[in-house]
VEXRO-31394 format. One line per 10 residues: their letters; for each residue x, y, z of N, C-alpha, C. Coordinates in Angstrom, 3 decimals, m for minus. Example, Ala and Ser with C-alpha at 12.3 -4.5 7.8 and 13.67 -1.06 7.14 Angstrom:
BEGIN
as = 13.190:m5.690:7.800:12.300:m4.500:7.800:13.200:m3.300:7.800 ~ 12.850:m2.250:7.080:13.670:m1.060:7.140:12.900:0.030:7.870
This chain:
BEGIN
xxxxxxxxxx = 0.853:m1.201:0.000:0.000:0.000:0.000:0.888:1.250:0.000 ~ 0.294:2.140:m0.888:1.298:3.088:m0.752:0.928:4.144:0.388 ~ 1.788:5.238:0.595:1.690:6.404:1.455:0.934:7.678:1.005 ~ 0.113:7.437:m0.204:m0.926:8.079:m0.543:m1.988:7.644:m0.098 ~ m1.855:6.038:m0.223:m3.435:5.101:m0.309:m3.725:5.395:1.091 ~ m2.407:5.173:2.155:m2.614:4.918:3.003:m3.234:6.603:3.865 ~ m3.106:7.480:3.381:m3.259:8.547:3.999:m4.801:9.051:3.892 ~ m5.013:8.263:2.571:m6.376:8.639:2.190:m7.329:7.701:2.674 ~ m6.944:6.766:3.400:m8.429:5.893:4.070:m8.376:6.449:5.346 ~ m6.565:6.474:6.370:m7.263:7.117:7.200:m7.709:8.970:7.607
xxxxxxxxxx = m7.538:9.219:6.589:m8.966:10.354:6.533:m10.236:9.922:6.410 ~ m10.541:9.226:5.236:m11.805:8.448:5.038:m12.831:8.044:6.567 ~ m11.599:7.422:7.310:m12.153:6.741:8.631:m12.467:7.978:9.508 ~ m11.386:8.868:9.321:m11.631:9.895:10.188:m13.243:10.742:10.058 ~ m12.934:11.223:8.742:m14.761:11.793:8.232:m15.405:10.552:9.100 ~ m15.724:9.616:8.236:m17.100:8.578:8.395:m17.190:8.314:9.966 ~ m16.347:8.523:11.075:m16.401:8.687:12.442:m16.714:9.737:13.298 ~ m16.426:10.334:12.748:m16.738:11.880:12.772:m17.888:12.306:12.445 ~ m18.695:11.768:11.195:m19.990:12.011:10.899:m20.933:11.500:11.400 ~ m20.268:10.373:11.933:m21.567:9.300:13.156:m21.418:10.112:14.442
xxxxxxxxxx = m20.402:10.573:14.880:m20.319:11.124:16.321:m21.747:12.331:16.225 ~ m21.174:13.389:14.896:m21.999:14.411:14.961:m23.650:14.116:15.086 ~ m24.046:13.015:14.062:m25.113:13.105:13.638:m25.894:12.323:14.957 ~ m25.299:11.377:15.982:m25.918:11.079:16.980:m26.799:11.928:17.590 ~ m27.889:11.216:18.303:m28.920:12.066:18.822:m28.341:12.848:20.132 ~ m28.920:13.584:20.738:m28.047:14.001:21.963:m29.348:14.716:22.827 ~ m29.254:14.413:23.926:m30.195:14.605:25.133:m29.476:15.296:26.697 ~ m30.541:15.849:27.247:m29.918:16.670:28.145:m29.419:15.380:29.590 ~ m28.320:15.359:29.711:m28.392:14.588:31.145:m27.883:15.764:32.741 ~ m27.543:16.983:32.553:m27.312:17.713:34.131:m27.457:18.800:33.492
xxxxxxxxxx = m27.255:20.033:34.046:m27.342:21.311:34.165:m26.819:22.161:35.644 ~ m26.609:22.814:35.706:m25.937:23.723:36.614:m26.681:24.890:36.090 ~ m27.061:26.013:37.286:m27.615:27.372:37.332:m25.917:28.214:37.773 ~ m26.056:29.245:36.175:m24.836:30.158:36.313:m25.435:31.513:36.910 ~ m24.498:32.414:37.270:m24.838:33.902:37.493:m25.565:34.369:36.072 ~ m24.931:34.256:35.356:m25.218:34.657:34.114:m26.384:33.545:32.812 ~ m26.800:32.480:33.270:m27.996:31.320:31.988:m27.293:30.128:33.354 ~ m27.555:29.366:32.530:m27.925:28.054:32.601:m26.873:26.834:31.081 ~ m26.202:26.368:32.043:m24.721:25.061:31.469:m25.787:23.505:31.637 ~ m26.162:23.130:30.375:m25.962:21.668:30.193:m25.414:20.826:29.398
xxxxxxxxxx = m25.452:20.053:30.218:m24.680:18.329:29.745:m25.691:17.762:29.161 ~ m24.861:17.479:27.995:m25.704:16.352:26.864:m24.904:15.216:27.093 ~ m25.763:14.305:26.443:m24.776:13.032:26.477:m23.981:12.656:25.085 ~ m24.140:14.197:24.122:m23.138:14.165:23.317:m22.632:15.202:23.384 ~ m22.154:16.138:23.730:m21.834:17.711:24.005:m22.255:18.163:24.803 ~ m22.415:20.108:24.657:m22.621:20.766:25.502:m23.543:22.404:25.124 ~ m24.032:22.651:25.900:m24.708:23.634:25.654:m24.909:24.799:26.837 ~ m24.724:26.054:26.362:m25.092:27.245:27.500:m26.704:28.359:27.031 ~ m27.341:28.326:27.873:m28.288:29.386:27.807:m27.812:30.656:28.620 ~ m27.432:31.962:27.645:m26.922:32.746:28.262:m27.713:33.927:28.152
xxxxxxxxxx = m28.278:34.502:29.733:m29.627:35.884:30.016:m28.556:36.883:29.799 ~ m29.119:37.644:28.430:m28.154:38.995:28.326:m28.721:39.934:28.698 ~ m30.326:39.958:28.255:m31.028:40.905:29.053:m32.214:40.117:29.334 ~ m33.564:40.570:29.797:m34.491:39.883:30.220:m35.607:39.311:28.855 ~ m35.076:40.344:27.320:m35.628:39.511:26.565:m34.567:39.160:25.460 ~ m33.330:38.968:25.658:m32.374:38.729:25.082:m31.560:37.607:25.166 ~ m31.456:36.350:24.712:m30.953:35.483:25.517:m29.382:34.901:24.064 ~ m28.450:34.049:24.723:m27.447:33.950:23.251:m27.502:32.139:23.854 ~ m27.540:31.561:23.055:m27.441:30.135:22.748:m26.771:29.220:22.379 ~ m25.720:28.589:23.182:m24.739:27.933:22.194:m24.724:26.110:22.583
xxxxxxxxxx = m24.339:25.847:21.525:m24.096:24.353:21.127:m23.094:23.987:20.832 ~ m22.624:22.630:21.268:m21.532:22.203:20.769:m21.503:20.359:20.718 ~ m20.683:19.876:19.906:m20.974:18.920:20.403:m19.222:18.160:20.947 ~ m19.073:19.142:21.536:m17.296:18.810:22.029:m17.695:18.912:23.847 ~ m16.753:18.467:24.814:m17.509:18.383:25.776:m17.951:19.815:26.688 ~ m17.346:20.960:26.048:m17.493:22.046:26.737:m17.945:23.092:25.942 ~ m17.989:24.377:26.151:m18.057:25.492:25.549:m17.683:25.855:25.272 ~ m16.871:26.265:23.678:m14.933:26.314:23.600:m15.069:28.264:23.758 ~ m14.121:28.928:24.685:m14.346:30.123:24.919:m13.714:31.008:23.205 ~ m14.382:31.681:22.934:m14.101:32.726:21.745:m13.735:34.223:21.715
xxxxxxxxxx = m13.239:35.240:21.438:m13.608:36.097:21.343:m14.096:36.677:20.452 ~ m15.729:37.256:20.077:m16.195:37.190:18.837:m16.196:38.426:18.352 ~ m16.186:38.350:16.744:m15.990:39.273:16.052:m17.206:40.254:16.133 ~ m18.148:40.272:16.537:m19.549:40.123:15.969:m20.102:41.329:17.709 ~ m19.955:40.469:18.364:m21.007:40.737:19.753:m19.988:42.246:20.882 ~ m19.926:42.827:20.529:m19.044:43.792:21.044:m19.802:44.243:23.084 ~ m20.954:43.767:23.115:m21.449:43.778:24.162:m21.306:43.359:25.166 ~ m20.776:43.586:26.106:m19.989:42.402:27.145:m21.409:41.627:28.376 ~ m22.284:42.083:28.327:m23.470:42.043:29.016:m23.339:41.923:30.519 ~ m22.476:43.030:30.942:m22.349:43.100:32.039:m23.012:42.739:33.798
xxxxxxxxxx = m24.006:43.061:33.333:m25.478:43.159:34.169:m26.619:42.052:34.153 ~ m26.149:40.548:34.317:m27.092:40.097:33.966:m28.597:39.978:34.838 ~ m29.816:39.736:34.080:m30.887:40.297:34.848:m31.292:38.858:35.959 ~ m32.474:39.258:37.010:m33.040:38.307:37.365:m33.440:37.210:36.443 ~ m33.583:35.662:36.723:m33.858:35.086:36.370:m34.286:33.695:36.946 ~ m35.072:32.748:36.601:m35.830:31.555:37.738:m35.476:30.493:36.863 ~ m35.054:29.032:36.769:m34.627:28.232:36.772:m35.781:26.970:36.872 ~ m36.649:26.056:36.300:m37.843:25.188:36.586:m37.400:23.730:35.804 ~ m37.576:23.011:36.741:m37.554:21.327:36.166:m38.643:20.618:35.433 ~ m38.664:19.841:35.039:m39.441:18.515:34.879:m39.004:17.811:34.020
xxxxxxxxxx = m39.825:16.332:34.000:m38.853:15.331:33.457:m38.751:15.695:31.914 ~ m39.645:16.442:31.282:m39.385:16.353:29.819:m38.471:17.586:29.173 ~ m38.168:18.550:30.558:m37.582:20.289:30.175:m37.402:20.779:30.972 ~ m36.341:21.879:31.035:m36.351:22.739:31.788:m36.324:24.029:31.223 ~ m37.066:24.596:31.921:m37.882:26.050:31.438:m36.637:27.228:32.763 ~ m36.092:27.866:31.549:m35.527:29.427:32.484:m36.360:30.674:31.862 ~ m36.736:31.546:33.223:m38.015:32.094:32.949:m37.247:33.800:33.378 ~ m37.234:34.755:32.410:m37.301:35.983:32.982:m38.317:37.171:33.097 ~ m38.438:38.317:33.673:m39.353:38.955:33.231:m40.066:39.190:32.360 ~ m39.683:38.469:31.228:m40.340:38.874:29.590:m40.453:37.811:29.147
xxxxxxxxxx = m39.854:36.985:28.718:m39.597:35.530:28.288:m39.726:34.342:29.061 ~ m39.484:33.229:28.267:m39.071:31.670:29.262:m38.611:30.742:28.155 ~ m37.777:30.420:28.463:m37.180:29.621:26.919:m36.834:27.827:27.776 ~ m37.766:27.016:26.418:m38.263:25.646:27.025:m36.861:24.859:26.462 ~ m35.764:24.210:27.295:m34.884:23.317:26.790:m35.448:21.362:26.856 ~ m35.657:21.389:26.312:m36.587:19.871:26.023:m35.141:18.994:26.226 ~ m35.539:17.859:26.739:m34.397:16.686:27.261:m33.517:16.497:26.027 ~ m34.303:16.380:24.580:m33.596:16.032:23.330:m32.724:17.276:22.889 ~ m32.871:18.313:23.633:m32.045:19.506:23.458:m32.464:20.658:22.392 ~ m34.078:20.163:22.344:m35.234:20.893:21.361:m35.152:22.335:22.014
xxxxxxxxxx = m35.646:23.491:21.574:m35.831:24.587:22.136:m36.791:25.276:21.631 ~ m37.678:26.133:22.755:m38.787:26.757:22.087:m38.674:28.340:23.215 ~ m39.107:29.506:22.425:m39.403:30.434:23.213:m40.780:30.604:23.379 ~ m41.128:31.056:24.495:m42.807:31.637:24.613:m42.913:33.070:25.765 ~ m43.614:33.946:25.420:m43.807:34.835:26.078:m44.670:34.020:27.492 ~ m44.718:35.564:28.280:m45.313:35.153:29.932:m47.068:35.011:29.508 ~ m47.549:34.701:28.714:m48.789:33.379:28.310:m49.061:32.272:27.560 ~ m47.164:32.218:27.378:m46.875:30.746:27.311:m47.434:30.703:25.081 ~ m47.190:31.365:24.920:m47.699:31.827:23.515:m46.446:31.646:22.989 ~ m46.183:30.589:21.769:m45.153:30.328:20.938:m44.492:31.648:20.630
xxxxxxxxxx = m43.297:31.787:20.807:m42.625:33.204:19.781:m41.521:32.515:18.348 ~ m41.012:31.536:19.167:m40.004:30.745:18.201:m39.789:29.340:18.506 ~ m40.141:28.427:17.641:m39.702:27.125:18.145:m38.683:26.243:16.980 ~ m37.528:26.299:17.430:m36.735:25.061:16.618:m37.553:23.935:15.927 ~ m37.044:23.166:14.916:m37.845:22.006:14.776:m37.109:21.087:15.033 ~ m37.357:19.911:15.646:m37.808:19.100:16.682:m36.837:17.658:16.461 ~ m36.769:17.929:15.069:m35.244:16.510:15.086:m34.012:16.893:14.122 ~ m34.359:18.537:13.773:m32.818:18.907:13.254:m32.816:20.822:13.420 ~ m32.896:20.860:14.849:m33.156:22.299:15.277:m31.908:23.037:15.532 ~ m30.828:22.018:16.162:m29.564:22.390:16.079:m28.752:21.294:15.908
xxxxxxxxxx = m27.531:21.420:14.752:m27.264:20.233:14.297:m25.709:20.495:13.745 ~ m24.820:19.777:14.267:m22.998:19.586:13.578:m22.482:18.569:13.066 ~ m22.140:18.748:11.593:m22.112:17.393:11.075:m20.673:17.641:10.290 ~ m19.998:16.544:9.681:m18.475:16.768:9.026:m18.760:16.780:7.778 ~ m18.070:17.885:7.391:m17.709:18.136:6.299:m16.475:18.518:5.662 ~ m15.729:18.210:4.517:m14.619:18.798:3.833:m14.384:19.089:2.731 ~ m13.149:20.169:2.657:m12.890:20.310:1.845:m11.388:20.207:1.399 ~ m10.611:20.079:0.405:m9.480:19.440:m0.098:m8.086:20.066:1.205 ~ m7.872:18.851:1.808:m7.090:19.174:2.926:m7.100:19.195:4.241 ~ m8.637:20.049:4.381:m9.083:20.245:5.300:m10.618:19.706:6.205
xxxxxxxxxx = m10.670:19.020:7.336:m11.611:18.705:7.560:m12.684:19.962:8.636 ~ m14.182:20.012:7.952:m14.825:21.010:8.186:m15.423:20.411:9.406 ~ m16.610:21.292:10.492:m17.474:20.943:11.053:m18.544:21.456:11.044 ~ m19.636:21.248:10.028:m20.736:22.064:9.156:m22.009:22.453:10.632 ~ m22.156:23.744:10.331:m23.273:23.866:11.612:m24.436:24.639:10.841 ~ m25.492:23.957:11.570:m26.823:23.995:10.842:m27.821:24.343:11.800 ~ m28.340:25.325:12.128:m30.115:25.529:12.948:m31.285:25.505:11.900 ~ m32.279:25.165:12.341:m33.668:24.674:11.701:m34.950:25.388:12.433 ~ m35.629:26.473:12.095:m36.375:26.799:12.835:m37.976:27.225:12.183 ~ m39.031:26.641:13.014:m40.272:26.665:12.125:m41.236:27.855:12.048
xxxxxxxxxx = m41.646:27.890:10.675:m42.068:29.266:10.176:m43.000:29.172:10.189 ~ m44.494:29.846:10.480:m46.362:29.702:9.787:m45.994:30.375:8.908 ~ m47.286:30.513:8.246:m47.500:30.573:6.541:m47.170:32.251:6.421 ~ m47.737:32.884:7.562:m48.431:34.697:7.828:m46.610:35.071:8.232 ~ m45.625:34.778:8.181:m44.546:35.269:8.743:m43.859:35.666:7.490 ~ m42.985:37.000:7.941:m42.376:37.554:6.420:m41.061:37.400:7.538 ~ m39.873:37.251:6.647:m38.393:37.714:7.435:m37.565:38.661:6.333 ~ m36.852:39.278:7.215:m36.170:40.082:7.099:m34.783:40.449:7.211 ~ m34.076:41.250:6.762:m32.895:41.034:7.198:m31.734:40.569:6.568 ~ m30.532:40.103:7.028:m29.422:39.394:6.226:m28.770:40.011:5.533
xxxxxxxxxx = m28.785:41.449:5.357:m27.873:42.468:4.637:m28.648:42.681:3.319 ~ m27.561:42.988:2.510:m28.376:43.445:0.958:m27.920:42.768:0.068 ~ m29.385:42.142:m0.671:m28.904:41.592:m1.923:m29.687:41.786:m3.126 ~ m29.692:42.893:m3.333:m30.686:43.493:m4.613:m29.984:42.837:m5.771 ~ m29.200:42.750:m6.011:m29.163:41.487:m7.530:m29.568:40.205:m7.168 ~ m29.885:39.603:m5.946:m30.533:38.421:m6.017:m32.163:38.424:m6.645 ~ m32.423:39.149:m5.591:m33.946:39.276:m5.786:m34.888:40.186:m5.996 ~ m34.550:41.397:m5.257:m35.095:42.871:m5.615:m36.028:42.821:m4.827 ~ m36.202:41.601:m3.273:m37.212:41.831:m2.578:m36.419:41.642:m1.265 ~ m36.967:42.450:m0.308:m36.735:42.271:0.652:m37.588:40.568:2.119
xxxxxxxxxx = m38.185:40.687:1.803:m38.644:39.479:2.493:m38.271:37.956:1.846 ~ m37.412:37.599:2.587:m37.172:36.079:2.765:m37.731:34.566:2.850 ~ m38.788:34.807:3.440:m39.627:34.027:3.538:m40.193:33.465:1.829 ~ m39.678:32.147:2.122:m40.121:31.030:1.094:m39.100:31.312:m0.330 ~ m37.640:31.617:m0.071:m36.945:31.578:m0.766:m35.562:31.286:m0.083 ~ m34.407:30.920:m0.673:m33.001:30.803:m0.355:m32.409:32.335:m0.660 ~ m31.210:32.285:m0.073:m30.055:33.609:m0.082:m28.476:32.809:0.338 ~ m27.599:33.097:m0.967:m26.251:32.928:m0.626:m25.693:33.912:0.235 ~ m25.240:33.672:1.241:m24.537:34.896:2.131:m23.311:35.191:2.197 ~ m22.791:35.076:0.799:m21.336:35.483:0.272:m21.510:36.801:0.145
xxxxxxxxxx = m20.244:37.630:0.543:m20.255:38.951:0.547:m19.895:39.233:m1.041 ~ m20.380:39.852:m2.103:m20.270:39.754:m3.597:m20.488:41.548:m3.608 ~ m20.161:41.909:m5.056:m20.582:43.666:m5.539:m21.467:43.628:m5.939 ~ m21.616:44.794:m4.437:m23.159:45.570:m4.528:m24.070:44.831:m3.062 ~ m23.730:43.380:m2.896:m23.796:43.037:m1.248:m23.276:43.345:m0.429 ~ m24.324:42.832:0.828:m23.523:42.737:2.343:m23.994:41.517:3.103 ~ m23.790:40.921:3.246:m24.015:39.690:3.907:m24.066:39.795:5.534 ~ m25.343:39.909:5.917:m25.173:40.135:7.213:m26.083:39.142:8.186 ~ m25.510:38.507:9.018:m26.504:37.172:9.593:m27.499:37.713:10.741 ~ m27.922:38.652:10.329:m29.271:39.297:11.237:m30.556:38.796:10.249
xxxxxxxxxx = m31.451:38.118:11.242:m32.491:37.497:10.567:m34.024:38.616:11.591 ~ m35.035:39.086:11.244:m35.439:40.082:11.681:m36.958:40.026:11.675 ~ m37.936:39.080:11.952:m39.270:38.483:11.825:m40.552:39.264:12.379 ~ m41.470:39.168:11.348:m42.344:39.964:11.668:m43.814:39.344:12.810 ~ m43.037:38.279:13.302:m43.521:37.969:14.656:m42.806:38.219:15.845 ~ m42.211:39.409:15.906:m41.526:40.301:16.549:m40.186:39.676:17.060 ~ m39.569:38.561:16.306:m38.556:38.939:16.887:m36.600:38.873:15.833 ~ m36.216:38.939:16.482:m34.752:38.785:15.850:m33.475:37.854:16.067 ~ m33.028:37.390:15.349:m32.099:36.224:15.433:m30.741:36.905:15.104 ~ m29.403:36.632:15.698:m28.332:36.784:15.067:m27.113:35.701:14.996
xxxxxxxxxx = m26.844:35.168:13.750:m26.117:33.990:13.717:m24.747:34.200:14.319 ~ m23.797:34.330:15.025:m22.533:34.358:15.390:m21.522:33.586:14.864 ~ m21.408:33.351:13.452:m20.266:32.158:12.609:m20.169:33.207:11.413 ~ m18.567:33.350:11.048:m18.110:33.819:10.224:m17.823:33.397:9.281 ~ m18.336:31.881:8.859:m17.919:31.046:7.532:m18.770:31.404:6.787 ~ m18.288:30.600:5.162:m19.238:30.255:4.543:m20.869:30.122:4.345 ~ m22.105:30.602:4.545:m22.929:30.418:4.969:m24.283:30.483:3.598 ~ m24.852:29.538:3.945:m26.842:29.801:3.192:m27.643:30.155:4.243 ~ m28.591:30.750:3.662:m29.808:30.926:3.958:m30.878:30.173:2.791 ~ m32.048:28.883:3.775:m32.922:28.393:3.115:m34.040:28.988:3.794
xxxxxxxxxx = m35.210:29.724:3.092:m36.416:29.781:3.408:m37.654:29.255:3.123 ~ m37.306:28.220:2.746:m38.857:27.305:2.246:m38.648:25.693:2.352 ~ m38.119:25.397:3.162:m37.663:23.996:3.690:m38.736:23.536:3.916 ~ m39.158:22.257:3.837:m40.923:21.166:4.138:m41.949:22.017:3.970 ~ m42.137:22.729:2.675:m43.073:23.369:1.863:m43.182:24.575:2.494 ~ m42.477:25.259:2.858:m42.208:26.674:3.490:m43.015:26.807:4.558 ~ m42.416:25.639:5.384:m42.801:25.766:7.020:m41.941:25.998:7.923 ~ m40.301:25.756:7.406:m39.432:25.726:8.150:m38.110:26.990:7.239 ~ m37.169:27.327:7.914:m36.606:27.942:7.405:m35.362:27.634:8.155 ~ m33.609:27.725:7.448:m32.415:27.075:8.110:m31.442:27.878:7.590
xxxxxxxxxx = m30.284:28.054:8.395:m29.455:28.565:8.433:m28.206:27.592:8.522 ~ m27.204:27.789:7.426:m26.011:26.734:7.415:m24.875:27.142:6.845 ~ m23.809:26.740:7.539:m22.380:27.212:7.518:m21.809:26.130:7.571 ~ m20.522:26.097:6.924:m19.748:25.292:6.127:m19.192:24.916:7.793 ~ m18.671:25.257:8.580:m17.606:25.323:9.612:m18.092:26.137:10.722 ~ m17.755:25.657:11.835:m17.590:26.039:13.534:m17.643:24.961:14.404 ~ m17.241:25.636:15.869:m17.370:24.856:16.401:m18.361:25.112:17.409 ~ m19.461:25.948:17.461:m20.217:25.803:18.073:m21.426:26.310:17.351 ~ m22.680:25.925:17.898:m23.892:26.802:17.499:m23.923:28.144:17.946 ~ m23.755:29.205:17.317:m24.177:30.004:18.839:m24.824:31.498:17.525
xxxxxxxxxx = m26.365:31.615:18.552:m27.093:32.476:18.266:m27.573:33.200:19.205 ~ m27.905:34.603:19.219:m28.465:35.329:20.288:m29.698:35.495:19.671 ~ m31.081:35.314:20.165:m32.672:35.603:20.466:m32.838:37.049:20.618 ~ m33.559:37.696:20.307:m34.037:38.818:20.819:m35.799:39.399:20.359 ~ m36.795:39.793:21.266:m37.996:39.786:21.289:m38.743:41.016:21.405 ~ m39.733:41.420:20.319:m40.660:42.756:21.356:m39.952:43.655:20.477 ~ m40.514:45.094:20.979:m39.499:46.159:19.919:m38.165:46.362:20.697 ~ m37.754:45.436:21.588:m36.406:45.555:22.103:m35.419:44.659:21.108 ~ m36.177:44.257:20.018:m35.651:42.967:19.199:m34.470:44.352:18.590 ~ m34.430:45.704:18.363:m33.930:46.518:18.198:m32.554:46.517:18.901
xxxxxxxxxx = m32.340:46.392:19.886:m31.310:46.213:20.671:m30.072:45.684:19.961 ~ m30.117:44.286:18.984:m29.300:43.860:18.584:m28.743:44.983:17.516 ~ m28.831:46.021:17.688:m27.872:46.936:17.417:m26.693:47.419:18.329 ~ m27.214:46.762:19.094:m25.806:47.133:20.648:m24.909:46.321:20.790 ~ m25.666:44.718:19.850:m24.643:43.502:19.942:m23.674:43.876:19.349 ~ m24.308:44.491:17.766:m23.340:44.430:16.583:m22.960:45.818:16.010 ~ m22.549:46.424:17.314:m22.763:47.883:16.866:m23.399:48.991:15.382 ~ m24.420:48.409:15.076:m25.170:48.731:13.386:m25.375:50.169:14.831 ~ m25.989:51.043:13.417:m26.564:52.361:13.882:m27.648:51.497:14.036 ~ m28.538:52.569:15.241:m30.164:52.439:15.664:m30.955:52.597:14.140
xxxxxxxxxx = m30.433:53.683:13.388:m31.273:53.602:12.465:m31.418:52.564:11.748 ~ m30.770:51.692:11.158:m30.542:50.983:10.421:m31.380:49.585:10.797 ~ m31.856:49.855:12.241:m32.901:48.816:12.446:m34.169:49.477:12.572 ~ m34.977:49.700:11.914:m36.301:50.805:12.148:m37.353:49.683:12.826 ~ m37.786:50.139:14.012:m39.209:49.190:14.697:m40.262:49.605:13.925 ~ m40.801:48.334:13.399:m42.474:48.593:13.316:m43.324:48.216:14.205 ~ m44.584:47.469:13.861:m45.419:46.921:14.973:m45.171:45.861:15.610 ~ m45.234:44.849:14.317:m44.961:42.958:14.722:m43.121:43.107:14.921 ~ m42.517:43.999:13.950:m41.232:43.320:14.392:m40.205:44.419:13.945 ~ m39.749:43.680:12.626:m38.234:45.044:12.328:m38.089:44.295:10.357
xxxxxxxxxx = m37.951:45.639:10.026:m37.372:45.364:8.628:m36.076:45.964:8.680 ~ m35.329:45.448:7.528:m33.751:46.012:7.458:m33.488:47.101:6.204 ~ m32.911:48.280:6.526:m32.911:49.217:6.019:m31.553:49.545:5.752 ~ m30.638:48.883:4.863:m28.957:49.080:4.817:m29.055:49.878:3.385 ~ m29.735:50.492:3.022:m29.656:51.839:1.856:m30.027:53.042:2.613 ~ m29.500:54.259:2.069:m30.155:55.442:2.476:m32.152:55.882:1.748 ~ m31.640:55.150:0.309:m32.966:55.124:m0.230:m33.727:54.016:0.484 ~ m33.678:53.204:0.386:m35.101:52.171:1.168:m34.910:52.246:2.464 ~ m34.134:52.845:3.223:m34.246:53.499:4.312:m35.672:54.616:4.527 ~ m35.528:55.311:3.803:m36.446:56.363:3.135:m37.830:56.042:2.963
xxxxxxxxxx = m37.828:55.018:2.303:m38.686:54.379:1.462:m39.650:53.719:2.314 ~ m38.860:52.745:2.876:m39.884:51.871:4.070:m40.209:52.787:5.422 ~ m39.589:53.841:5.520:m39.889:54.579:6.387:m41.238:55.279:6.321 ~ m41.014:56.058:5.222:m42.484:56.591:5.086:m43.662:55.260:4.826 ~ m43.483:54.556:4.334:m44.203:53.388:4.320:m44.961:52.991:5.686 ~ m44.307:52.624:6.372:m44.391:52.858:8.364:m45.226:53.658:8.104 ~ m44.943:54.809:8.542:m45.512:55.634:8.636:m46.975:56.260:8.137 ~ m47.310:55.610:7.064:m48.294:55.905:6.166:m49.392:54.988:6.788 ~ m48.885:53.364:6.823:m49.674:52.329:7.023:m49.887:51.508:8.856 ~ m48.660:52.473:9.415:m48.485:51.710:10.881:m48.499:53.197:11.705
xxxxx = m49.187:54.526:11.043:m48.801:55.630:12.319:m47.530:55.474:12.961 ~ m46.698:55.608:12.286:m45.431:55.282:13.453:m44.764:56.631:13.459 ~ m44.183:56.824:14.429:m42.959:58.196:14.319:m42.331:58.386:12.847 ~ m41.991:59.859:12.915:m41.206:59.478:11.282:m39.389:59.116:12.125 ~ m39.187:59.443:13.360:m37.906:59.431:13.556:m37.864:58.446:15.379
């Protein structure tokens, strides 16, 4: 055998071991209450629920045994102050509950948000909601990270920077977006829903956006590489805030009623503004 052959199976072994580790199911077995969220143990990885503010929460996954520490490009916010927060068991979840929110961690490591009447705001779907699987490319072995989260029919999204040569529309919903930075784009992983709330992906790779996944019920977000999941939540017209994560100007996130559209031109800045305004009474400023 030569020292090619031989180099190339055990990679081979390496992927195909690697892809069973990832794709295993994984369930919550402990947890610990931090100053700051809530640390659990899976019985394939690890995961943190972290309270940035009371309707702000950041989410990470992994499936390595810890939380690998980062310093991110992205979140310039150190969240100094974290707020009150309550901590609840049972055998199928545990629910951390703050003044505004309560976000449900299901044993299988499912996740759902609901406001304080228990009213869906966002729910993952349910057997590929957060997900790390191997991938490569010539040389190099990747670790592809994927969230899955379910859409109703009445939801428009928003967001993701600008891509007027893709489409010439701003709402997302029930279409794909490459999130390569290209001329005349910006690729930006702020996702911005008009069921009030806002998502921000924290991975600097490679990345898609799918919006019409199982007949445009579900919608997913996927990157070539990382090593963790990690997204911050945000709800309400405070969903605005994630301008403090990612230092954007305030303007550039304009509140409407249900939620937030993205305004990265000076013209459709303009544009959707008076729009607001015309159809939602809103401030002009």
């Amino acid at each position: 055998m030569t020292t090619r052959k031989a180099i190339a199976l055990i990679a081979a072994a390496i992927i195909t071991s690697f892809t069973t580790m990832q794709n295993a199911a994984a369930s919550i077995t402990s947890y610990a209450k931090n100053p700051d969220g809530v640390t659990l143990t899976l019985d394939n990885g690890s995961m943190k629920v972290k309270i940035c503010k009371e309707d702000i929460i950041e989410v990470q996954y992994t499936i390595l045994p810890k939380i690998p520490s980062k310093t991110s490009l992205v979140i310039n916010n150190e969240w100094a102050a974290a707020p009150k927060f309550e901590v609840m068991e049972s055998p199928e979840e545990i629910i951390i509950s703050t003044g505004r929110i309560k976000s449900s961690e299901q044993v299988d490591k499912f996740n759902q948000i609901y406001d304080l009447n228990d009213v869906v705001i966002l729910a993952e779907d349910a057997a590929d909601g957060k997900k790390m699987a191997a991938d490569s490319v010539p040389v190099f072995l990747l670790t592809g990270v994927e969230t899955q989260f379910l859409s109703p029919a009445d939801e428009a999204l928003y967001g993701l920077g600008c891509h007027p040569v893709d489409s010439l529309a701003m709402n997302y919903k029930g279409r794909n977006q490459d999130m390569a930075i290209k001329y005349m784009t910006g690729a930006i992983p702020v996702l911005l829903s008009t069921k009030g709330y806002g998502l921000l992906w924290d991975n600097y790779a490679a990345s898609n956006f799918y919006g019409a996944e199982a007949g445009n019920t579900k919608y997913k977000y996927v990157s070539e590489s990382g090593t963790t999941v990690d997204i911050i939540f945000s709800t309400g017209r405070n969903s605005i805030i994630l301008y403090r994560c990612t230092g954007m100007q305030q303007d550039r996130l304009r509140c409407s009623r249900n939620g937030l559209s993205d305004f990265f031109s000076r013209r459709t800045d303009i544009r959707a503004r008076q729009k607001c305004v015309r159809k939602k009474q809103l401030p002009e400023k």
